[in-house]
N, C-alpha and C positions, 0 to 999 in steps of 0.2 A: 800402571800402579806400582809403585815403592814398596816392597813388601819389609819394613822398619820394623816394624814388631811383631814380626813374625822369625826374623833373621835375631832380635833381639834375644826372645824366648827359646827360640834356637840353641843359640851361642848361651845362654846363661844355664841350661837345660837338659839340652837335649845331645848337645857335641860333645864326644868324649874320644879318647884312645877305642874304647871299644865299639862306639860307631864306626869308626872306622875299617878296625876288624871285620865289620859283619859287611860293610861294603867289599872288600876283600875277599869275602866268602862268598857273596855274591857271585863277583865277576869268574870266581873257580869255577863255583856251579855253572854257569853259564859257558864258561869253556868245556868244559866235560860236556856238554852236550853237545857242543859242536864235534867229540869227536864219532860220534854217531853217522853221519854223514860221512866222512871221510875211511869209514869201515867199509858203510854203503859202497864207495869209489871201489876201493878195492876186489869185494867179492864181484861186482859187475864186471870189473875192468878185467880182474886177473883170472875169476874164474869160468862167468860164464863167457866173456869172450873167447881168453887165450886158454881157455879148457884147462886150467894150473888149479887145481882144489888143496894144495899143498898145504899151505896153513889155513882150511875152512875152517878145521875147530877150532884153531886160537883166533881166528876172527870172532868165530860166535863168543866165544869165551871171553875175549874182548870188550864185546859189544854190552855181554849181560853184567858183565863187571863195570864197565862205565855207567850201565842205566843202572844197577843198583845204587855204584859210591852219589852218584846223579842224587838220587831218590833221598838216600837218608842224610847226607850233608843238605840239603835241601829241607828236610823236614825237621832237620835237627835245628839248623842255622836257625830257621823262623820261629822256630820255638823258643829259643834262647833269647833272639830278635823281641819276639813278644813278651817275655817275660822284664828286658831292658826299660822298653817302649812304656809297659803300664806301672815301674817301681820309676821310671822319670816322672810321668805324669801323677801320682801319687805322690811324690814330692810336691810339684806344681802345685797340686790342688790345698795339698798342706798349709804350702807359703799364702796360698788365696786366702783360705778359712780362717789363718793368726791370724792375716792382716784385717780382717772383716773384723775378729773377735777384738781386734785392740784398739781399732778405729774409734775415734770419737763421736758424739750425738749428730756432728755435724755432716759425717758420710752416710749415718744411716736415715738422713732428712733428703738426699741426695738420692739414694739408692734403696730400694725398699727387698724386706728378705727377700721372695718371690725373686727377684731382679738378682742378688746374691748366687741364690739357690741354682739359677739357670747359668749362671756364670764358671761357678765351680763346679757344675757338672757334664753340662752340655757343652759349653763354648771348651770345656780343656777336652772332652770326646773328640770333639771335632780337631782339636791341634793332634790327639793319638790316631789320629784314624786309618793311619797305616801311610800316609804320606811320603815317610820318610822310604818304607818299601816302596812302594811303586815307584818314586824317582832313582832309589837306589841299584834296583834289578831292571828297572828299564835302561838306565846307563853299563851295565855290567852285560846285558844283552847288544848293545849296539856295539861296545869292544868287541864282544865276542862273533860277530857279526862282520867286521872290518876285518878283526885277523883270518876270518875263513876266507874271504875274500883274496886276500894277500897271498895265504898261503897254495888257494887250487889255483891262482894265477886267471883268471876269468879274462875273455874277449871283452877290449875297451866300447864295444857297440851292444855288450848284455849292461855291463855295469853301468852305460849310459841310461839304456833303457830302463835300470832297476831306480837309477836315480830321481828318472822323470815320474815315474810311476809315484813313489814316493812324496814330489811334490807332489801332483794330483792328489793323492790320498790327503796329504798336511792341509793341502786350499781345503777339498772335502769336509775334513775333519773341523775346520774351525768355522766353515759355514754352517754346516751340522750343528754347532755348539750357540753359535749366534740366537739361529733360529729357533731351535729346540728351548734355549734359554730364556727368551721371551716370551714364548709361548708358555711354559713352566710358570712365570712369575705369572701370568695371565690367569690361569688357572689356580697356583694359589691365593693369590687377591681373593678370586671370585668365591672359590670355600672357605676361606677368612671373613669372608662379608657374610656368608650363610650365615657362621659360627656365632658375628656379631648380630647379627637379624634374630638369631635363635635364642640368644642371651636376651636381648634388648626384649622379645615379646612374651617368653616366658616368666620374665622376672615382674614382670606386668597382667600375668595369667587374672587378676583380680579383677583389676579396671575393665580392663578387654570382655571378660565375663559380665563382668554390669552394664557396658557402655555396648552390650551385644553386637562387638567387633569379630568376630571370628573369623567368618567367611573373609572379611575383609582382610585378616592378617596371613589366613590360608592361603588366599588367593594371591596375595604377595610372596607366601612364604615358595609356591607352586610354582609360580613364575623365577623367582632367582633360581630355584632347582633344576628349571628347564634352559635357562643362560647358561647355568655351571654346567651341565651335562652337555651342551655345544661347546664348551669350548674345552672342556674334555675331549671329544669326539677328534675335535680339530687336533689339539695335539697330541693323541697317539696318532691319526692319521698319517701328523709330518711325522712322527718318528718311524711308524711304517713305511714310508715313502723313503725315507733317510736310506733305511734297512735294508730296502729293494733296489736302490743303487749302490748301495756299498757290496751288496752283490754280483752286481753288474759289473761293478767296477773290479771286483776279486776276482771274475770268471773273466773278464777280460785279461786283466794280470797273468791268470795261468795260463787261457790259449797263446797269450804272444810269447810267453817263454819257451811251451813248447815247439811252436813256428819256428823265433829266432833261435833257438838250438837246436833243431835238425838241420836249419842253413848251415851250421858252424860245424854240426857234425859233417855233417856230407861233405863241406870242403877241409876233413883232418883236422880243424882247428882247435875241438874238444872232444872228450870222449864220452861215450852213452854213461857211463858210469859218473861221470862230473854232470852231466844236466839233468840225472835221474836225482843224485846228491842236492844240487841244486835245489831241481824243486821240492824236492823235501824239507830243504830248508828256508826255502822262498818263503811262507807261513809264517817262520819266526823273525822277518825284514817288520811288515807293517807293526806288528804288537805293539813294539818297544815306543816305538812313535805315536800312534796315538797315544798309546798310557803315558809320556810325556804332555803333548797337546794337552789330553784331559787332565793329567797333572797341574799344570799352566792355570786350567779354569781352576780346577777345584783348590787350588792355593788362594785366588782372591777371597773363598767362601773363610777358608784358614787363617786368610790375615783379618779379616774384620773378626773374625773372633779371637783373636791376638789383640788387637786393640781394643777388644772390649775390657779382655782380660787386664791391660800391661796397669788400668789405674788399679788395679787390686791387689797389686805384687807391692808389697814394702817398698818405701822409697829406699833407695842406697844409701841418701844423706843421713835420711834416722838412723836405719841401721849401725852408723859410725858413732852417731850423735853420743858426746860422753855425760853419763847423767851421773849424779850424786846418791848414794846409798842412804835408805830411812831405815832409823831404828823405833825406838819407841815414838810415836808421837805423843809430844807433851803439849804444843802448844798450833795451832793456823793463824797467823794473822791476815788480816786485812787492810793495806797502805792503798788511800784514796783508790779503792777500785770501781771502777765503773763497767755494767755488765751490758755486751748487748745481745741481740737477738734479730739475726739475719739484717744484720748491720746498721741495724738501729738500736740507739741508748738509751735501756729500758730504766739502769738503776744509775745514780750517778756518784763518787767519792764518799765509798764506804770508807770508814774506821773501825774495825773490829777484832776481837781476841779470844778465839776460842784456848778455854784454859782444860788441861785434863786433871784429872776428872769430875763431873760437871754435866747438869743436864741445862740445856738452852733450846729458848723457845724461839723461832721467826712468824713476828707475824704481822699482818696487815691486809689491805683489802683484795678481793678476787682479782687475779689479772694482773698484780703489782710486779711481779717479777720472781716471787718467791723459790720455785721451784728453778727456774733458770737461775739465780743465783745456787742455789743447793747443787745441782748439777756441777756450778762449775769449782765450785767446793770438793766436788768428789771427782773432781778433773774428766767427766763424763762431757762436758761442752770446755771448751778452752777458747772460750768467745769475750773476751776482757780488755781491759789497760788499768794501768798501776800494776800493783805487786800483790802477789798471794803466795803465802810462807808459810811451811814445816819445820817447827824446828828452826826457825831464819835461813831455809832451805828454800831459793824461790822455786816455785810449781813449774818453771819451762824447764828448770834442769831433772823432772823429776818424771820417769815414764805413768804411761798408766799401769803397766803391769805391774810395776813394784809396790802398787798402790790397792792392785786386788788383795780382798781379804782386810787390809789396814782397815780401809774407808768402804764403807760399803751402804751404799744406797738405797731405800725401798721404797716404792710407790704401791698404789692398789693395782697393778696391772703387773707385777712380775711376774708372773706366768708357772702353770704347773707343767714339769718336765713329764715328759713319758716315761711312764716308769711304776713302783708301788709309792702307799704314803709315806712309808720307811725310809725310800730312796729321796723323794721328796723334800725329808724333813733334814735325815743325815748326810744325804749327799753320799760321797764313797769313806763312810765312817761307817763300823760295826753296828757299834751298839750308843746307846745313852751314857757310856762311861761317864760319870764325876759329873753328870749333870742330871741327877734323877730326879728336879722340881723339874724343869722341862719335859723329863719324860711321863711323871703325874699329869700336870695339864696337858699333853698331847693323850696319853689314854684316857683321861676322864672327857674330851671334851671334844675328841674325834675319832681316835682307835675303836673305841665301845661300839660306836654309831655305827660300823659294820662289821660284819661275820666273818669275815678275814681278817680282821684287826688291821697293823702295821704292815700287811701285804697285801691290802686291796691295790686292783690297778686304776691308777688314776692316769689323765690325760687330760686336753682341752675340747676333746671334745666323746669323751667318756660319759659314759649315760650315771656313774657314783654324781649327786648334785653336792657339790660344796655352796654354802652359804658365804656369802662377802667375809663376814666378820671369822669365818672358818679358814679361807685360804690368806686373810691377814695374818692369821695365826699362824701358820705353817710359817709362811713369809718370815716372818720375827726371828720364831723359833729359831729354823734356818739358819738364818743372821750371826746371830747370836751363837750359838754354836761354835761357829767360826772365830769367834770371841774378836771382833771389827775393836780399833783401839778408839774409830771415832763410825758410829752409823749415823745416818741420816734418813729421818721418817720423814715423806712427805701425805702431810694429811693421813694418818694411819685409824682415826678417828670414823672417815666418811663409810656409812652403812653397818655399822659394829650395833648389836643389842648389847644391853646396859650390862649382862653377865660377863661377853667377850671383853668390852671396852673395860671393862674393870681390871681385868688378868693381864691385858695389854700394858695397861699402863702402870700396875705394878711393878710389870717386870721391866718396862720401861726407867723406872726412875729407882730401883734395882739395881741393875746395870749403871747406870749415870754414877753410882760411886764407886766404877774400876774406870771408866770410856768416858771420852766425850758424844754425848748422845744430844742431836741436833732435831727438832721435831718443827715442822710447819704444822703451824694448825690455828683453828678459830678455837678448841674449844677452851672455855672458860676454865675449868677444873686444872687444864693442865697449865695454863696462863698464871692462874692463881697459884701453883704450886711450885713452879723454877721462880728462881733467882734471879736469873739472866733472860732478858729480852733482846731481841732484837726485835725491832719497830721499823716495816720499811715503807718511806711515804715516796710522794707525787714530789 
């Protein structure tokens, strides 16, 4: 496996001077422990052999001094380490969230929140998930590891042996991974299929009750529980089985070191104090290589969520992309455009000139294309040919961000934020400043309605019921507020009683003489009342 976007997000990300640093700190740490051992050598060699206790307290003193500086460069490093690790990835997720928020209709017809949501959460988790430790202190352990080697000078027939061992453990370790790994995916499938069995017959609890299925879905539901519970069984088994030879395999390790280093003692070659050092630090040989090995696996889980990630990260080329700055808009034209929709030509060589200020109607039969044209008016879809102009400013030199706030779009599904009605309405604005009609029809005609007034807590799924024609209203408000230079209603009309629909469209054709105010609709009143049509046929 090529790990491209994983090395990508890396290098764009995650590499700095001060990674490096902290790999540097690492391998300190990691020497400092080795001199723990080499202390070991001494008090064995010097004192209880050659009965010399001469320097035992600055031995010891040595020793606790190195396991402390050991201890808190160790805890501090990772500290600092984690605190890098999650303001990188917080960046990342940043970069994910703009580009989702400034994306057009056409990634989010692609990609659904849900799908978003997991991506910038859990897929960038999993690139923090310490990765970058475990390969960095598992490399700063095997230096560390080499130089002891080099330095107690070891018999070329131990260090063969510590070699061979080594392989053995590495084959071990990646058939371990193999197996245990299939076994894994077997096992999740099989509780994924419960989860979908359990969805699928619950959501169906009605039929199933009429059509006096029970037993029958019980009896299914009992039987995949008893599949999933064997192949459970099965694999903790293998990994118990793994566990009792990696045992095996460890307590074999340690008897043959102690065998081949009493051979070596006995003929002078080494001293009890080097193969006691030794094994003490024989323990820290295997670590660093499997948490490699397993590094190795757990990379490929890392780059597919790298990939998932890299279409979410802004392209480079936009980012460079030189756009043209909007100031008031006065004028949108329309030069023969033609609108499509998932690559078929819904509308075909418009002519039109939206003038400010100005209220215009779109209108025509269901399904005609009305709102896909309105969208790409509000550069929400960029699915077109011919020209669409600001200002004689054509729309590709023009971001959507510079456009928030200008053009602003509303359908009946905008959605209530989490939050109060207050927040709801003004967004992160104080108060009603210099718009106190807006703030009359929001208290006479929702505030009142509860006991908390403009600090009820509203949501989507909040037990406060708002009425259709009640969160159109919001919606408008809203809008408007923001004082948009062109908004666009689409159908603001459908489900409104005749009091709301009245206030709406006041303030609707209100507005229309500062903005250009853009309305889809069938209904009559408002047809009869603009100037300007738009008529779109077959």
């Amino acid at each position: 496996m090529v790990f491209t976007s994983f090395f990508y997000i890396t290098k764009k990300y995650f590499l700095s001077y001060r990674l490096i640093i902290f790999q540097l700190v690492f391998l300190i740490t990691q020497l400092l422990k080795t001199l723990i051992p080499f202390i070991l050598i001494y008090i064995v060699n010097n004192i209880l052999i050659n009965n010399d206790d001469t320097y035992l307290l600055e031995a010891i003193v040595v020793n606790l001094l190195a396991l402390l500086i050991y201890s808190l460069l160790s805890y501090f490093s990772n500290s600092f380490f984690i605190d890098y690790i999650n303001k990188k990835t917080l960046d990342l997720k940043k970069d994910i969230y703009l580009n989702c928020m400034n994306s057009d209709a056409d990634f989010y017809e692609m990609h659904n929140a849900g799908d978003m949501a997991y991506r910038i959460n859990n897929d960038t988790s999993v690139l923090s998930s310490g990765w970058t430790f475990v390969f960095g202190s598992s490399i700063a352990q095997l230096i560390s590891i080499v130089c002891f080697f080099i330095i107690i000078n070891f018999q070329i027939i131990l260090l063969l042996f510590i070699l061979f061992m080594i392989l053995i453990d590495s084959v071990f370790i990646v058939i371990y991974m193999k197996v245990i790994d299939s076994k894994i995916v077997i096992y999740k499938n099989s509780s994924q299929n419960i989860n979908k069995k359990l969805f699928d017959s619950l959501s169906k609890i009605e039929i199933i009750n009429n059509l006096n299925l029970e037993n029958f879905f019980i009896n299914k539901f009992q039987n995949t529980i008893t599949k999933n519970n064997l192949e459970k069984k099965d694999y903790l088994l293998t990994e118990k089985l793994f566990e009792l030879i990696s045992n095996f395999i460890s307590s074999i390790i340690s008897i043959s070191i102690v065998i081949i280093g009493s051979v070596l003692i006995k003929k002078d070659l080494i001293s009890i104090g080097s193969l006691i050092a030794f094994i003490s630090f024989s323990g820290m040989i295997f670590q660093p290589i499997n948490s490699i090995i397993k590094g190795i696996r757990d990379l490929k889980e890392v780059n597919i969520s790298a990939e998932r990630i890299i279409e979410y990260l802004p392209n480079s080329k936009d980012e460079i992309k030189i756009e043209e700055k909007i100031g008031t808009i006065n004028n949108i034209t329309l030069n023969n455009v033609s609108i499509y929709k998932k690559g078929k030509e819904i509308i075909s060589n418009i002519n039109y000139e939206f003038n400010s200020p100005n209220l215009y109607i779109i209108k025509g039969k269901n399904g005609i294309g009305k709102t896909t044209l309105a969208k790409n008016i509000a550069k929400i879809y960029s699915d077109f040919k011919g020209n669409i102009e600001i200002n004689s400013i054509n729309y590709l030199n023009i971001s959507r961000k510079s456009l928030a706030t200008k053009i602003i779009y509303i359908n009946n599904n905008d959605g209530i934020f989490e939050g109060s009605l207050k927040f709801n309405i003004l967004l992160e604005k104080e108060d009603f400043k210099n718009n106190e009609n807006y703030e009359y029809i929001i208290n006479k005609y929702l505030s009142k309605k509860f006991t908390l007034g403009l600090e009820t807590a509203l949501s989507n799924k909040s037990i406060i019921t708002l009425s259709s024609g009640e969160k159109q209203l919001i919606y408008i408000i809203r809008a408007l507020l923001l004082k948009p230079q062109v908004l666009i209603l689409d159908e603001p009309e459908l489900s409104l009683d005749l009091e709301i629909k009245k206030i709406i469209y006041e303030l609707l054709i209100n507005y229309s003489k500062d903005a250009i105010v853009i309305v889809l609709t069938h209904d009559s009143y408002l047809i009869n009342t603009a100037a300007n049509i738009l008529e779109l046929k077959k």
